[in-house]
N, C-alpha and C positions, 0 to 999 in steps of 0.2 A: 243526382245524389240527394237532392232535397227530397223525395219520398218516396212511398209504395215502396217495395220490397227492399230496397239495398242497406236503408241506413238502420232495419232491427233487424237485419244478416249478419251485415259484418259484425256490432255487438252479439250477438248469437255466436259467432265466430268468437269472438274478443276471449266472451266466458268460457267458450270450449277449450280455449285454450288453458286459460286458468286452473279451471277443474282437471286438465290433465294432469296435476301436476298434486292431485289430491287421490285418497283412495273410494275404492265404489261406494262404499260406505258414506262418505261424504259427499260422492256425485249426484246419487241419485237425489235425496232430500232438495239437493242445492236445486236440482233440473224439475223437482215440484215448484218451489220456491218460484222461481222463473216463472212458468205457466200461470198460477196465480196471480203473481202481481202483472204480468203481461194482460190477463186478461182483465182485471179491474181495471188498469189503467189506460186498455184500450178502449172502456166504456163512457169515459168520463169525457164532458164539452168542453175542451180549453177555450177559453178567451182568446181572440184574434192576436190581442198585445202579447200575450204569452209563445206566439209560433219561435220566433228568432228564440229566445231563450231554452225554448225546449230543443230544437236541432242544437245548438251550442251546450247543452245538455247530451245530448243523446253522442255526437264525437270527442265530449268529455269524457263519458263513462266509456266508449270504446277505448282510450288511453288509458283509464284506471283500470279495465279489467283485463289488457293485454300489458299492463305491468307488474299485475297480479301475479304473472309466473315468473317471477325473482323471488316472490313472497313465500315463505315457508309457511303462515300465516294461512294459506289457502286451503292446505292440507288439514285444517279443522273447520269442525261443524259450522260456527256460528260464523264466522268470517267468511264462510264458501256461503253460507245460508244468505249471508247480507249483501254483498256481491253480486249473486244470483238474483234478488229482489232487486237490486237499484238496476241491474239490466232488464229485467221484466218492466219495472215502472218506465227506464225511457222510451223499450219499443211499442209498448201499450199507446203512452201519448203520440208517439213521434206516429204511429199508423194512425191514432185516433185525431189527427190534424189534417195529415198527409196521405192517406193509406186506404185500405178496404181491410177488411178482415180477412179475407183470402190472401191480401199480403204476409199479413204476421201467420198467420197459418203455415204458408212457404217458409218463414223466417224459419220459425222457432224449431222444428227438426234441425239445422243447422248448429244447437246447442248439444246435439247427439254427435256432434266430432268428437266431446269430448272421450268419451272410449276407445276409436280407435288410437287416438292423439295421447290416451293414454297407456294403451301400449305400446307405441311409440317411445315414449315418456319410460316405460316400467325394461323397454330392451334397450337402452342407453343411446336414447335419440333423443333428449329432453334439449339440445342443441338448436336441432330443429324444429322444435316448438316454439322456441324461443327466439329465432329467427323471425316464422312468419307472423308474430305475435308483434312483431319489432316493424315488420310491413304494413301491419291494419295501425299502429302507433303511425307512421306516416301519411300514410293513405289520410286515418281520422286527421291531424293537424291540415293537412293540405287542403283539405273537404273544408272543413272550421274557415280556415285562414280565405279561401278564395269570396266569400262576400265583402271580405273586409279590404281586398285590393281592388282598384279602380284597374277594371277590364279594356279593352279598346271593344267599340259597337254593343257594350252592356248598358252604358250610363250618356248622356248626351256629353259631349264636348262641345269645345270654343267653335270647330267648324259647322256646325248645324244651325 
């Protein structure tokens, strides 16, 4: 889960969910939004010091934008717009550290859930949107949190 395709999927995922929960009107802008700053952001040379930060980034914004569907908030322009961009900027870097371009490529069709998920959403399934939205919120913490626990055969111990 540190790179190539999974960690600007499941964000890809995160946002789809979000936008379902907005109308097409405000999807589609938000699904340009995305593409752009994905693609600038996957151009740019991060600095080595910067990796840890940007993954710790990138399972950030997977929790902000799979909480985004509580937000009523999401259902306008400028908020679905802004959203859409902070997930584009971390799958950009997190591929442009970790990645090829062919990964974010694979990724970013995965922000096209958002339609069917918003029918879903529009035939009184908005439940289970909200569900698996509430599983990439774990998934992203557990992802996050597993560098920062001392593994058994990851890090040397007392017996070596």
């Amino acid at each position: 889960m540190r790179g190539g395709f999974w960690p600007p999927a499941l964000l890809c995922a995160a946002l789809a969910f979000a936008l379902a929960f907005a109308p097409v009107r405000v999807r589609l802008p938000a699904l340009l939004a995305l593409l752009v700053a994905a693609a600038v952001a996957s151009r740019i040379s991060f600095p080595a010091a910067w990796h840890e930060a940007i993954f710790a980034g990138v399972w950030a914004s997977v929790v902000v934008a799979a909480l985004a569907v509580h937000r009523r908030e999401v259902g306008l322009l400028v908020p679905a717009m802004l959203l859409a961009a902070n997930t584009g900027i971390w799958a950009g870097a997190v591929t442009a550290i970790s990645g090829s371009d062919r990964d974010l490529l694979r990724a970013l069709p995965i922000a096209l859930l958002a339609f069917p998920a918003g029918w879903v959403v529009a035939h009184r399934g908005g439940l289970a949107i909200k569900v698996l939205a509430s599983w990439l919120i774990a998934v992203a913490i557990l992802v996050a949190a597993l560098p920062m626990v001392a593994t058994p055969g990851y890090a040397p111990d007392h017996m070596e």
